[in-house]
N, C-alpha and C positions, 0 to 999 in steps of 0.2 A: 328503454329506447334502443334504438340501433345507430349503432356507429359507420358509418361508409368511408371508409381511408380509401384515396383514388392517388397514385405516382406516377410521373414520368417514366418513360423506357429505361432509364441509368437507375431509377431507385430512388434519386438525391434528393428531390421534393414529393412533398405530400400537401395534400389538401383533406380535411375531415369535413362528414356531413351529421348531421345531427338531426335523425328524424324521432319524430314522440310518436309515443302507441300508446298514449292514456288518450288521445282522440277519439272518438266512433268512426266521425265519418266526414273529419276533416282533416288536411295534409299540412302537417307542421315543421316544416325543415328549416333549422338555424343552418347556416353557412357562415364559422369564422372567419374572418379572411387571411388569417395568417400563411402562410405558407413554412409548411414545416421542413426538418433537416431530417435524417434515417432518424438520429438518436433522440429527437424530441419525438417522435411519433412514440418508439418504443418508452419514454418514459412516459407520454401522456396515457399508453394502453395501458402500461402497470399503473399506476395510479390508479384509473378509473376500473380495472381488477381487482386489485388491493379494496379498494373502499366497496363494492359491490360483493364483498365476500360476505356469507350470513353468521361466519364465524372471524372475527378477526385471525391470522394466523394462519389459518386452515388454510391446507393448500387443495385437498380433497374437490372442495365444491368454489369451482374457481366462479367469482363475480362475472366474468368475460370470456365467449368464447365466440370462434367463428362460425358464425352461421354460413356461408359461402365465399367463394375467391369467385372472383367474375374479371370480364374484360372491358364493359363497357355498361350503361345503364342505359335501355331502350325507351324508358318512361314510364309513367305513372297513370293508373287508368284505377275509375271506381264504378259499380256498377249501382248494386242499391244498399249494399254496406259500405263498408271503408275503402281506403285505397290498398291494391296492391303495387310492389314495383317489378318492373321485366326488367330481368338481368342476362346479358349476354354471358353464358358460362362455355363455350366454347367457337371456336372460329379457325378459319384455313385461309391464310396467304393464297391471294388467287390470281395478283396483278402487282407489277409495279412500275412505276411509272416516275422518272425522275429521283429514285430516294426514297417516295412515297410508297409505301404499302399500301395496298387495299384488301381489304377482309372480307371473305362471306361466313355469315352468322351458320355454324354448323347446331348451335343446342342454345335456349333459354330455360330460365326458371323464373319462376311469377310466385312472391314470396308475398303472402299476405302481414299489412303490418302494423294495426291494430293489436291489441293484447286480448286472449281467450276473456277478461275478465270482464272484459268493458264491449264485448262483439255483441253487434246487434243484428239479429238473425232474420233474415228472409227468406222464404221458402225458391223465391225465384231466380236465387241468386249463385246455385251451382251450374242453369241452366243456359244462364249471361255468358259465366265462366267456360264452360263448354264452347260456348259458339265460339267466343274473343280466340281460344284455344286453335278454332278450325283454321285460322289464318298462321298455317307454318313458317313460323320465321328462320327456320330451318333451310327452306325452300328459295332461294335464288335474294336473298336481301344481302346489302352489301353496306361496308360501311368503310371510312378510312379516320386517321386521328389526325391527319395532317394535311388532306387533300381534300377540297369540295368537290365530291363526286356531283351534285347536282348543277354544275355547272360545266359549261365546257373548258376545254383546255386554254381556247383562245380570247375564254372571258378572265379565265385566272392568268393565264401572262400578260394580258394587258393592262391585267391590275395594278402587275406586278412593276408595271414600267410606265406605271404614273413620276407626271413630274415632282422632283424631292420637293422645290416649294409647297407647292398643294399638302403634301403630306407633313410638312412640318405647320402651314396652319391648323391642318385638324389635329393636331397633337394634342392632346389634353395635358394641363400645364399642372399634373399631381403628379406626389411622389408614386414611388413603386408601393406594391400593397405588401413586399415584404421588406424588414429593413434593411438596409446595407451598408455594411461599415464603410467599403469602400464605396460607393456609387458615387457620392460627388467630387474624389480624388478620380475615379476611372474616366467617368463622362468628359471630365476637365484639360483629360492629357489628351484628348482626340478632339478637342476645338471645338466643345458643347454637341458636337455629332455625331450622337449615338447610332445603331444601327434601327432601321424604322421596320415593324414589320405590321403586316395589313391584314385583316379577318373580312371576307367579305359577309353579307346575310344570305345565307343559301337560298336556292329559287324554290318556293314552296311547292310549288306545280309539284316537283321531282321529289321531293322529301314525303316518308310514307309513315313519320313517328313524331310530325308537327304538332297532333292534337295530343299527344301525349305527352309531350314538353310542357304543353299551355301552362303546365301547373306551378309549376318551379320554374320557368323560362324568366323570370322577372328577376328571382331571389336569389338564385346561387352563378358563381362563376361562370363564365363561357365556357369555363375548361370541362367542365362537367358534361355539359349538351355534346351529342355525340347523334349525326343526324343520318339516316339511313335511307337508301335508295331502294326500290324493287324491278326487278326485270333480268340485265345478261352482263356478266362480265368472263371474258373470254381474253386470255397472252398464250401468242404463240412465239417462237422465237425460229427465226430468220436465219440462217448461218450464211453470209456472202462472202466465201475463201476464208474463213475464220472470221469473222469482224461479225459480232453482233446484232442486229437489229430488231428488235421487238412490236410485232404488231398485235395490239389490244383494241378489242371491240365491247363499248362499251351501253349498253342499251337502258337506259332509264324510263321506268314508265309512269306515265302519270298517275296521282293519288285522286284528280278531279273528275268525276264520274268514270269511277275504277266498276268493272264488274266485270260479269262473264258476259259471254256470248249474245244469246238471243235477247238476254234482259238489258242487256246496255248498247243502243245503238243509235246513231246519231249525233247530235250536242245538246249540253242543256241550256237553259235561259243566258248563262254568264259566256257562252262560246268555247267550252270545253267540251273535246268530244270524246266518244269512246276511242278503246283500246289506242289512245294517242302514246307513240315509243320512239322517243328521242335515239337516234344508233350514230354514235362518233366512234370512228376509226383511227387512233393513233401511233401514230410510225415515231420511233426516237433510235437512235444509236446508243445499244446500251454499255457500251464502252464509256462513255462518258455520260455521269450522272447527275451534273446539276441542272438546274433549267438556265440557270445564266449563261454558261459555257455549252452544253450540248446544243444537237440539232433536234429538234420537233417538230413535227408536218401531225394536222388533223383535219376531218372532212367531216360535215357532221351532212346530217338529212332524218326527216321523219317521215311516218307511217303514221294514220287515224283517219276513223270513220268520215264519211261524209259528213262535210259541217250544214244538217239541216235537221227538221224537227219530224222523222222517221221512227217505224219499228217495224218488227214483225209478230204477230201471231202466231205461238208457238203450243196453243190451246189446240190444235187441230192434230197435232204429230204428225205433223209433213213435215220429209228430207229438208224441203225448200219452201218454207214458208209466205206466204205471199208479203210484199213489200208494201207498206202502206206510210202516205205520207200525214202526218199528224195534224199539222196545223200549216197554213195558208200565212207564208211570211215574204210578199210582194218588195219589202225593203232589202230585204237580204239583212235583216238584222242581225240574226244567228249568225251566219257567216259573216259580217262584219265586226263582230266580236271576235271572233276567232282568225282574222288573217290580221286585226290590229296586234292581238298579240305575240302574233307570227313577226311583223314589222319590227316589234319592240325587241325582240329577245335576236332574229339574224338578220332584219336588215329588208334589202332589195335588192334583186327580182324574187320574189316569191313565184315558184315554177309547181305548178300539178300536174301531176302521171297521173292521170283518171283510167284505170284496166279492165272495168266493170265490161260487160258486154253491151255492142250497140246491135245488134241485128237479133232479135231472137224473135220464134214463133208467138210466142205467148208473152205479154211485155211485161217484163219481172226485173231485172235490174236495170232497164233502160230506163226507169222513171227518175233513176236518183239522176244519171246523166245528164239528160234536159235540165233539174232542176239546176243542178249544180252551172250546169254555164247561162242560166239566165241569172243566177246570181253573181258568178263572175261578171258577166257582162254591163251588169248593175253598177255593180263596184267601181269597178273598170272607167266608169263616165267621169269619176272625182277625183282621180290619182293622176298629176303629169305621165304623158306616155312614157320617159326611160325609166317608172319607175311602179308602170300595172304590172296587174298578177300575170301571169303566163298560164295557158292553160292547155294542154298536153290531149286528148283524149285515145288513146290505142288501145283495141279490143284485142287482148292475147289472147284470149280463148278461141277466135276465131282464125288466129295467126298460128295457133298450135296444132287445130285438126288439118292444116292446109299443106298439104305434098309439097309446096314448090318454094313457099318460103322457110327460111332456118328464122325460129324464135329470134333467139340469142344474137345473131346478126343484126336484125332490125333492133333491137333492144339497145346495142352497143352503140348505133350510130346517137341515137335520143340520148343513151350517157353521154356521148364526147360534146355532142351542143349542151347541155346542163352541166356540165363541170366547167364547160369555157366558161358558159355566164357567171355561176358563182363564185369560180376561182375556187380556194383551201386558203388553212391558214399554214405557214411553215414559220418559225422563229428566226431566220439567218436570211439574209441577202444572196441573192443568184448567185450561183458560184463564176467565178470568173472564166471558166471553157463553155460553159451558156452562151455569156456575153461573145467569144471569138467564134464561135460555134453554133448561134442558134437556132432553134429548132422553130420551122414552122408553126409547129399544133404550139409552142410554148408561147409566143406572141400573139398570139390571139387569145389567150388565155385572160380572163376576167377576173374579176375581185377586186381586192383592193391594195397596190403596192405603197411602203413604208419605206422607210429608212433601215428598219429593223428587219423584215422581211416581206411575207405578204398576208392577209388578212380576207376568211372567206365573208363576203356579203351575198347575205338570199339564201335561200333554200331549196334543196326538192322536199316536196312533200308530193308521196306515193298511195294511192288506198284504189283497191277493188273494194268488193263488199265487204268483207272479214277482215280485210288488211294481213292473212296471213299468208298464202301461199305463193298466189303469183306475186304479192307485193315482195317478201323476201326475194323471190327472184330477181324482178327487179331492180332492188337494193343492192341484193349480191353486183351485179354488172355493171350498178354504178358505183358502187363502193372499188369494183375492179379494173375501173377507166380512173378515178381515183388514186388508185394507191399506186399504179403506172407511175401517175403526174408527182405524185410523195415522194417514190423512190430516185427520182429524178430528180429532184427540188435536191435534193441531200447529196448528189452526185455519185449516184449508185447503180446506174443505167445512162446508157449512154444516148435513149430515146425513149420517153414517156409513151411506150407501148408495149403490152403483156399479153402473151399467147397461152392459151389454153393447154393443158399437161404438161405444162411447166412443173417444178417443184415449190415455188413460191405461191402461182395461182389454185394447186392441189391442197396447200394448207389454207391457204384464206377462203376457199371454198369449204373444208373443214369448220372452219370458225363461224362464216355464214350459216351453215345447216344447223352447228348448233347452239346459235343465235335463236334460229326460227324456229325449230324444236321448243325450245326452252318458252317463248313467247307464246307459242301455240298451244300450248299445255297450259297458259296461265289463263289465255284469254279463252279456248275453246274446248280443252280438256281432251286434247289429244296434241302426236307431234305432228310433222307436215303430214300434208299426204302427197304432195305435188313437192319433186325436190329440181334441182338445178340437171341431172342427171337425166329425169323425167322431161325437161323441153328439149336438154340437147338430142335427147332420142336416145341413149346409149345406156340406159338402168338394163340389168339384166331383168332378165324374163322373174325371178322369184320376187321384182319387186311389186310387182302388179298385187300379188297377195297379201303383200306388207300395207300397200295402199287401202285396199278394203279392210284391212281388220283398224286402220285406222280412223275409217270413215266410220265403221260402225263404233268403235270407242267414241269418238266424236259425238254419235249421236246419242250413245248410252248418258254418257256427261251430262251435255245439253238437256234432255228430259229428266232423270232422275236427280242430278245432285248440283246442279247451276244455281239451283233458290237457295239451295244451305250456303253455298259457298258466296251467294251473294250478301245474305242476312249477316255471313259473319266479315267478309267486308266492309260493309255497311258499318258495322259496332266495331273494326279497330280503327279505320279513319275519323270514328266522331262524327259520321252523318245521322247516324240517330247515336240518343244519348237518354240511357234508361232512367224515368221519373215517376216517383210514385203517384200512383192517383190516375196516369194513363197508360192509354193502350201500352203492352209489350211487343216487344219486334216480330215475334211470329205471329201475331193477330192483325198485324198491318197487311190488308190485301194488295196494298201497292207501296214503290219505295217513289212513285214516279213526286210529292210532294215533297222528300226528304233531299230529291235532286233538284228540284226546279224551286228557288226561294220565289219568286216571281208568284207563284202559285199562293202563297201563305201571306204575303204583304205585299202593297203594290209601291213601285219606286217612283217618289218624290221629282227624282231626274230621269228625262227622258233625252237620249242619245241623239243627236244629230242623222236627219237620212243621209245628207250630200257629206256633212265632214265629220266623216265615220271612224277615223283614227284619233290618237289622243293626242292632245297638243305637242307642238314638239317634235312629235315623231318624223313628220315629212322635212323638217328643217335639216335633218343630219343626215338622211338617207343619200347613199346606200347604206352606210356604215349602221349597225344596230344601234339604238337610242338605248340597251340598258350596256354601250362601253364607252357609249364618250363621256369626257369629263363636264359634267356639270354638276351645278348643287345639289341638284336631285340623287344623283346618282353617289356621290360623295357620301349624301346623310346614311347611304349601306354599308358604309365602309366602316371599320374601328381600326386605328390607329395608333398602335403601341413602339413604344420606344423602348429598344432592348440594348442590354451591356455588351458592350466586345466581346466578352471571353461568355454571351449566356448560352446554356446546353441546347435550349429548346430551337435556338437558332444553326447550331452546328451538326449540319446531316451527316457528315462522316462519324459523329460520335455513335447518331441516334439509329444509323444504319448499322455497321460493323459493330460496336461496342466494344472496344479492346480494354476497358475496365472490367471488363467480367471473363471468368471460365466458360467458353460454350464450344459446341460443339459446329460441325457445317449441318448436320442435318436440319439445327436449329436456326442456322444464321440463313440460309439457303433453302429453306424450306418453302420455296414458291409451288403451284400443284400447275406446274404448266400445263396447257389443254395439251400442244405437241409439240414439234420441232420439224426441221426441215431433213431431218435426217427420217423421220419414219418416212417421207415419202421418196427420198433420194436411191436409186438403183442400188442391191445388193451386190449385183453382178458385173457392174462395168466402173472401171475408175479412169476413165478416159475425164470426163470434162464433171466436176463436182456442184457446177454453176448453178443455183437453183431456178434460171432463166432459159434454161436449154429446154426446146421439147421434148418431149422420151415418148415413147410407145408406151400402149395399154399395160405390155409386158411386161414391162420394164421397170413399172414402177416397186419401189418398198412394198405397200401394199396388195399388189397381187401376185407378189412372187409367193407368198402364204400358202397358197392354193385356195383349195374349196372344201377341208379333211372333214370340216365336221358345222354346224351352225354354228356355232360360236366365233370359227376363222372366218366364217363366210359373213359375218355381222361386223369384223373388224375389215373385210378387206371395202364393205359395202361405207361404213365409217367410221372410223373411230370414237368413241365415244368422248365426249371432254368432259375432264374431272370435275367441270359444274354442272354435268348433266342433269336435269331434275329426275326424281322418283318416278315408276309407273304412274299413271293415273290412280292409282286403287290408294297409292301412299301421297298422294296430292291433293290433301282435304282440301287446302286452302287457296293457295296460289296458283293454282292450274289455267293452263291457256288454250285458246286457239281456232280455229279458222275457217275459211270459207268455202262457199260456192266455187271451189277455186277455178271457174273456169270453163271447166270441160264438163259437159252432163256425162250420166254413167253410161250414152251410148257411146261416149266417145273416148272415156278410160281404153275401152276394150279397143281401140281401133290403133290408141297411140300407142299401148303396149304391145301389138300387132308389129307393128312399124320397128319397135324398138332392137337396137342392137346388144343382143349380149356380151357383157364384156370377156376380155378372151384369160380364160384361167389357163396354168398349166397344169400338166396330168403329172402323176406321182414319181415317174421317170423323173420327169424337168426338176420336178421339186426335189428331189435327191440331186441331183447334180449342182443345185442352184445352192442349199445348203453347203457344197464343200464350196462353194467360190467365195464365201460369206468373207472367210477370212483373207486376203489378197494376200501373193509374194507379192515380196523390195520388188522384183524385176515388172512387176505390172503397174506399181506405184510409182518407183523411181528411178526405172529402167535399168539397173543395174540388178546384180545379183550379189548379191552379199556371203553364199554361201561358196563362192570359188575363193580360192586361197591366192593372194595376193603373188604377182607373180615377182622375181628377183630382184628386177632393176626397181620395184615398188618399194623393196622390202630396204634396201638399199639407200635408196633418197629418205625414207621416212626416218633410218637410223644416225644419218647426217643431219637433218632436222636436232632429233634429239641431244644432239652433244652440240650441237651450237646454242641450242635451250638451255645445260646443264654448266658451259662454257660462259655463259653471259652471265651466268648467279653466281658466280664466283668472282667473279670481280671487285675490287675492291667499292665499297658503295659507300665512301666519302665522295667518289669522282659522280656518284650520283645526283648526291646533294644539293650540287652547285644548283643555284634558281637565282641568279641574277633579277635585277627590275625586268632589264630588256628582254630577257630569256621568258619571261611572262607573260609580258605585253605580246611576243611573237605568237604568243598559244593561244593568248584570248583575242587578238584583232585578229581574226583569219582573215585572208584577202582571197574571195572570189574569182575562180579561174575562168568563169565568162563575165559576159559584160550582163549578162541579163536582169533587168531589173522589175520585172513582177514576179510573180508567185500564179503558178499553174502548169498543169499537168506536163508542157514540155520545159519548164526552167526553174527555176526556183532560185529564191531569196536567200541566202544566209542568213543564219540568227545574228543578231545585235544583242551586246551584255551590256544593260546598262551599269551606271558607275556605282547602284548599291550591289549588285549583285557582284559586281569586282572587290567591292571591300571587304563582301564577306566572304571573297574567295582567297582573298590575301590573309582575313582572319584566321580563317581556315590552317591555310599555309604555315598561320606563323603559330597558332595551338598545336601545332603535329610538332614544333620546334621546343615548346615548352611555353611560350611567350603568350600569357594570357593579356586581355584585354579587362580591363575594370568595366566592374556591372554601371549599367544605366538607370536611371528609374524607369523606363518601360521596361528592365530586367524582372527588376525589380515587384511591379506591378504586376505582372504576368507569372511571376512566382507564387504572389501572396493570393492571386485568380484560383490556380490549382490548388494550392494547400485549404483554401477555404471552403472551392467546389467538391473537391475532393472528400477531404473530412471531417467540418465542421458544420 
C-alpha cells in the first residue's frame, strides 16, 4: 500500500492516508483521523519499515521507502484500469495577497497505484493516458492552501464578517478530532469563546479538479482537498514614495463548456457559455497584512461568448467562418439561464459591452447583435426597471479605422458610467479628507455603502466575438477608470483620475497584455494580435509583423490541433468518462451530446418564461443572493472552532516562520511579473511619483534602446514570469481570439496611421547609461563630496563633548521615575485644540490603563522587581512547550 503523510507549513501536525493497491480498479483510502505530532509520524514510519522488512533486522532492504515528496494532491482519475493519483511536485509563489500565498503548478507526476500483480491491462489505456497528459497542468493552473481562489475577494470578507451569533449556531457541538490535554482548561479561561474560523464551498464554475476529487471528496479530511483554478494570475508592486501597494490580477476561467476556439461557442442547455473569464483586480497596501487591519479595494467584470445557441463551420478553412445560429429560442431561455446566474453570484445592474460589428457589407457578426438584444429586451419585460440588464452596443471596429475619433477616449467615458453604476468593493470606510473634500465623480458613485466600507453590485460583462482582443481592451480601460476609483478609496490620489504614461498606468497596462496574451493562447492558440498600443495608434511600425505571424499561428491552432486539445479537455473535466463496451473519445464524431445533457434525457421541470430567475434572487437585489446571510447560504459554510494559541490560525507564524533556519530567497520568494521601478525614468530624479506623465523617452523601458531583438521585445513588453509557453509547448491549455475587429484591409491602414515610438540612438544610450547612477547633489541637493567648512567643523565638535559630558554624569540622578514623573510622560497634553484625525490635524494617541500597567511592569522588571506569574502565564507557557515539542 502507499502511505501519504501531508503537514502543515511549521512541520507540527501530520495527517496520513492510507491507499491499497491490492485493488484492480477500485479506490481504497482509509483516512485515520488522528492528527499526528513530528515524533509520532517518525515512529509510526519506523514501525511500519521495521515490520515490512523481508528479513527481520536487515537494514539492506528497507520495508519502506519514498516513493515521491509532493506539494499538494491534484486528484484521482481512472481510465479503463485502475486509478492513478496527480501529484503536485513542483510550484512558484506567484501572488500574495493578505498573508496568503498563491501557487502556480510548475510540474506534476501521475503515479499509478495499483500493484504490477493484480494490473488489469487494456490495450487503450496508454492512449487515455496520453490524451489526460495533453492538459498541461504546468500551464497557467493555480492554487493556494489558505485562500479560495475561486471566489472573489468580496465574497471571502464578507464571509468573513458574518455575525458571531450566526456562527456560533452552526458550531458543531464535537469535540476536536485530535485530543487535547489542555482544550477544556484553554477554551474556559476565554469565557467558552474560542476563536471561530469559516471554510467556505468553492464556486464549482471556477474550480478545474472537482471531478477529480469526486472520489475521495466524501471520505478523507478537508485538509486534504486542495482545489485549483485555470486562466491569469499576475502582482505587480506599486512603489508610492516607498509605501507599498500591490496590484494583482486575477482571471479565473471557467471549467463549464471549456474548450478552444472554433469548437466552443455560444452557451449550452444549462446557460454556460464559452471562453466565459471571471478578471478581479485587487489593490491592498502591502505594508500591512492582515485582512482585519489592512486596506482592500477589488473590481471584478467578465468576458464570454454570446449567451445564444450558435457556431461556426470551420469544415470549409475560412479565416472567418460563416456564423450560424443553431436553434430558434423565441424565450431567451439560454440567455435566461445565464444572466440568472450572473444575478446570483454579483448582483444588479448586470451591464453588456456588446463590440461585435454593427454595419458590415456581408452580414456576419451582425446576426449575434440582433439576436442578442431581442433577447435582452425579452428579459428586460420581467425585472422591476432599477434592476434590468443594461445593454451597451459600440462597434469598435468601426471606431478604429475612423481618422477623427480616438478609440480609447470614447471607450473611457462607457468606463466611468459603468463603474458609477456598479461601484468596487474597498474593506475600510471613506477616509475622512473625502468627506471635507469631496469629489464630484465620488458622489455619484454606485454600489453598495456599509458600515465597513463599500460593496460592488452588478457587473460588466464584455464579449465581441472571441472575447479576446478588443474585449481585453476594453477590460484594460475599465479596469483603468477602476483602479483611479481604488487608489482613491485608500487615500493615495488626491482625485480618482489616471493619465496615460503615467508610471502606475504603464504597469497595469503591462499586467493587462499579459492577461490577454496568456487567455488568448488558452482559448485561441495564439497571443493578441490587437494590443492597447495598437488602438492608441502608437505601436511602432515592427508590430504590424508581429500581428500577422500571430494571426497566422492563430489559424495554424485553429485547424490542426484545437480537436486534440479539445478531446483532452473534454477527459480531464469528466465530460466524457471512458466505459468499456462503448464508443472511445476519438470515435466520437461530435462532443456537442457530452455538452448539451438536454440532448441525452429530457427534464422533468421546465423553467418558468416570465419568472426566469431563481427564487429569492430579486428579494435581495442589488446585493448578490450567493453573500447575504440566509439558510441557504449558511448550509456552504463549515464552521470550526479553534484554540487561541492554534498554528493554523496565526499568520505571522505561517508566513515568516521564525521556528526554522531559512533563508530570504526562500521566505521572499514571490516571482513578481514587475515593479514600478522598471517603468520609472533612469535619467531624471526630480518627481519619483509614479502618477506623473513622462515622455515616450523617458520612460525605464525605452531608454534600452533598439540594440538588438531581444531589447526591442522587452522595450515593446515585458514578459511576466507567468507567461505561457510558445504555442508549439502549449499542448493543452492554449488560448485565444478573434475577428478582432478590423478586416485585413484595414490592419494595413491603422498600421499606416500608426506612430512609431521614439527610440534613442547609441550616442543617447551611452550617455543615459552614465546618469543610471545619480550624485547626492541631484537627489538631495547637496554635495557631499565638499569638505565641510570650519565654523561646521566647529559646531559639530561642541555637539560632541556635550554628548560625552552628559554620559558621565552620575546616573543615580537618572533614576529618579517618580509616580508623577510618569504620569507627565504618558498623559501628553495636546498643543492644539484639534479634535479629529486628518490630513491637516491630528489626534494624539490614548494609552489605555492595561497598556500603563504593563509599562509600569516593565519599569519595575528593569528594577529587579518581578511580578508573580498568573495562570494565563501560565497557560500560555504550557501552549508553546506543548506546540513546540510534544
Amino acid at each position: 500500500r502507499y502511505f501519504l503523510v501531508g503537514s502543515n507549513p511549521a512541520e507540527t501536525k501530520y495527517r496520513v492516508l492510507k491507499i491499497d493497491r491490492t485493488e484492480p480498479k477500485d479506490l481504497v483510502i482509509i483516512d485515520d483521523k488522528h492528527v499526528y505530532t513530528q515524533q509520532e509520524v517518525r515512529e509510526l514510519l519506523g514501525r511500519l519499515d521495521l515490520g515490512n522488512r523481508t528479513k527481520i533486522g536487515q537494514k539492506g532492504s528497507s520495508g519502506l521507502s519514498r516513493a515521491v515528496s509532493a506539494f499538494g494532491v491534484v486528484g484521482f482519475v481512472r481510465f479503463l484500469e485502475g486509478y492513478y493519483i496527480v501529484l503536485i511536485t513542483k510550484r512558484r509563489k506567484m501572488a500574495d495577497i493578505g498573508g496568503h500565498a498563491i501557487y502556480k503548478i510548475e510540474d506534476t507526476n501521475m503515479i499509478y497505484i495499483p500493484n504490477d500483480s493484480v494490473r488489469v491491462t487494456h490495450p487503450d489505456e496508454a492512449r487515455y493516458l496520453r490524451i489526460f497528459q495533453n492538459v498541461d497542468l504546468s500551464s497557467n493552473f493555480y492554487f493556494s492552501y489558505s485562500y479560495d481562489l475561486s471566489h472573489s475577494l468580496q465574497y471571502n470578507l464578507t464571509v468573513l464578517r458574518m455575525p458571531l451569533e450566526i456562527l456560533k449556531t452552526e458550531t458543531t457541538q464535537t469535540r476536536q478530532e485530535s485530543f487535547d490535554i489542555f482544550e477544556d482548561e484553554g477554551l474556559s479561561t476565554q469565557g467558552g469563546s474560542g476563536v471561530f474560523g469559516i471554510c467556505s464551498k468553492p464556486y464549482e464554475k471556477y474550480v478545474w479538479n472537482g471531478r477529480l476529487l469526486e472520489a475521495v471528496r466524501n471520505t478523507v479530511h478537508r485538509d486534504w482537498l486542495l482545489y485549483i483554478i485555470h486562466g491569469f494570475c499576475g502582482q505587480s508592486k506599486l512603489l508610492i514614495y516607498g509605501r507599498p501597494i500591490y496590484v494583482t490580477l486575477i482571471a479565473r476561467r471557467s471549467s463549464k463548456f471549456a474548450g478552444t476556439r472554433f469548437l466552443k461557442r455560444g452557451a449550452n442547455c444549462e446557460g454556460d457559455v464559452a471562453n466565459e473569464v471571471e478578471t478581479e483586480q485587487i489593490l491592498y497596501d502591502a505594508s500591512v497584512m492582515s485582512f482585519s487591519a489592512g486596506s482592500y479595494s477589488s473590481y471584478v467584470q467578465v468576458r464570454g461568448s454570446v449567451p445564444l445557441y450558435w457556431s461556426q463551420d470551420i469544415s470549409t478553412m475560412m479565416p472567418k467562418p460563416p456564423i450560424t445560429l443553431d436553434q430558434a429560442d423565441p424565450f431567451a431561455h439560454v440567455a435566461a439561464l445565464h444572466f440568472d446566474q450572473m444575478l446570483q453570484r454579483f448582483g444588479s445592474p448586470i451591464i453588456i459591452l456588446n463590440l461585435v460589428k454593427e454595419r458590415e457589407k456581408r452580414k456576419h457578426e451582425r446576426i449575434l447583435s440582433e439576436e442578442l438584444v431581442a433577447a435582452v429586451t425579452y428579459l428586460n419585460q420581467f425585472l422591476p426597471p432599477e434592476h434590468a440588464i443594461i445593454y451597451i452596443p459600440w462597434d469598435m471596429a468601426k471606431y478604429t479605422k475612423s481618422k477623427l475619433c480616438n478609440v480609447l477616449d470614447r471607450l473611457n467615458v462607457i468606463a466611468e458610467s459603468v463603474v458609477k453604476k456598479t461601484g468596487f468593493f474597498v474593506n475600510r470606510p471613506d477616509s475622512y479628507c473625502s468627506i471635507l473634500r469631496p469629489d464630484e465623480k465620488w458622489n455619484e458613485l454606485g454600489g453598495y455603502v456599509v458600515s465597513t466600507g463599500r460593496l460592488q453590485t452588478g457587473v460588466l460583462r464584455t464579449n465581441c466575438v472571441d472575447c479576446l482582443d478588443r474585449t481585453n481592451t476594453a477590460q484594460f480601460m475599465v479596469g483603468k477608470c477602476a483602479l483611479a476609483y481604488q487608489l482613491y478609496s485608500l487615500g493615495l490620489i488626491d482625485k480618482p483620475n489616471l493619465q496615460f504614461d503615467t508610471d502606475a498606468v504603464r504597469l497595469f497596462e503591462e499586467l493587462y497584455e499579459d492577461h490577454g496574451d496568456t487567455l488568448s493562447l488558452q482559448y485561441g492558440g495564439s497571443q493578441l494580435v490587437h494590443r492597447v498600443k495598437t488602438y492608441r495608434k502608437i505601436a511602432p511600425w515592427t508590430q504590424h509583423s508581429k500581428d500577422i505571424m500571430q494571426t497566422l499561428s492563430r489559424y495554424y491552432s485553429n485547424a490542426f490541433s484545437d480537436a486534440d486539445r479539445q478531446d483532452s479537455i473534454n477527459l480531464f473535466l469528466g465530460v466524457f468518462k471512458p466505459t468499456e463496451g462503448k464508443p472511445h473519445l476519438w470515435e466520437l464524431p461530435t462532443d456537442f451530446y457530452l455538452h448539451h445533457k438536454n440532448t441525452l434525457s429530457l427534464s422533468q421541470t421546465r423553467r418558468s418564461y416570465t419568472y426566469w430567475w431563481t427564487t429569492g434572487v430579486l428579494k435581495h437585489l442589488p446585493l448578490p443572493f450567493d453573500e447575504v446571510t440566509c439558510a441557504e447560504n449558511r448550509r456552504k459554510l463549515t464552521v470550526k472552532k479553534f484554540h487561541k494559541y492554534e498554528e493554523e490560525i496565526d499568520i505571522h507564524n505561517e508566513f515568516f516562520r521564525p521556528y526554522e533556519l531559512s533563508s530570504f530567497d526562500e521566505t521572499f520568494c514571490l516571482a513578481m511579473t514587475n515593479s514600478t521601478r522598471d517603468f520609472m525614468p533612469k535619467n531624471v530624479g526630480i518627481d519619483p511619483s509614479p502618477f506623473t506623465v513622462r515622455k515616450p523617452d523617458e520612460t525605464g523601458k525605452s531608454v534600452l534602446g533598439n540594440k538588438s531583438n531581444r531589447e526591442e521585445t522587452v522595450l515593446q513588453r515585458k514578459t511576466a514570469a507567468s507567461a505561457p509557453p510558445p504555442p508549439s509547448e502549449e499542448a493543452v491549455s492554449s488560448s485565444s481570439e478573434d475577428d478582432s475587429g478590423t478586416d485585413k484591409e484595414d490592419e494595413g491602414a491603422v498600421s499606416q496611421r500608426s506612430t512609431p515610438v521614439k527610440v534613442t540612438d547609441t550616442g543617447d544610450n551611452t550617455k543615459m547609461t552614465e546618469n543610471v547612477v545619480q550624485s547626492t547633489k541631484d537627489v538631495y541637493g547637496v554635495n557631499l563630496s565638499d569638505v565641510p567648512s570650519e565654523d561646521d567643523l566647529t559646531i559639530y565638535a561642541r555637539f560632541v563633548q556635550l554628548g560625552q559630558s552628559q554620559h558621565k554624569q552620575d546616573k543615580s540622578s537618572q533614576l529618579f521615575c517618580s509616580k508623577h514623573h510618569l504620569d507627565r510622560v504618558i498623559n501628553l497634553i495636546p498643543i492644539s485644540s484639534f479634535s479629529q484625525d486628518n490630513i491637516y490635524e491630528v489626534q494624539p494617541p490614548r494609552a489605555d490603563r492595561k497598556s500603563i500597567e504593563i509599562f509600569h511592569a516593565h519599569i519595575q522588571a528593569g528594577r529587579g522587581n518581578m511580578q508573580p506569574l498568573g495562570k494565563d502565564d501560565f497557560l500560555m507557557y504550557r501552549e508553546y512547550i506543548r506546540n513546540r515539542y510534544m
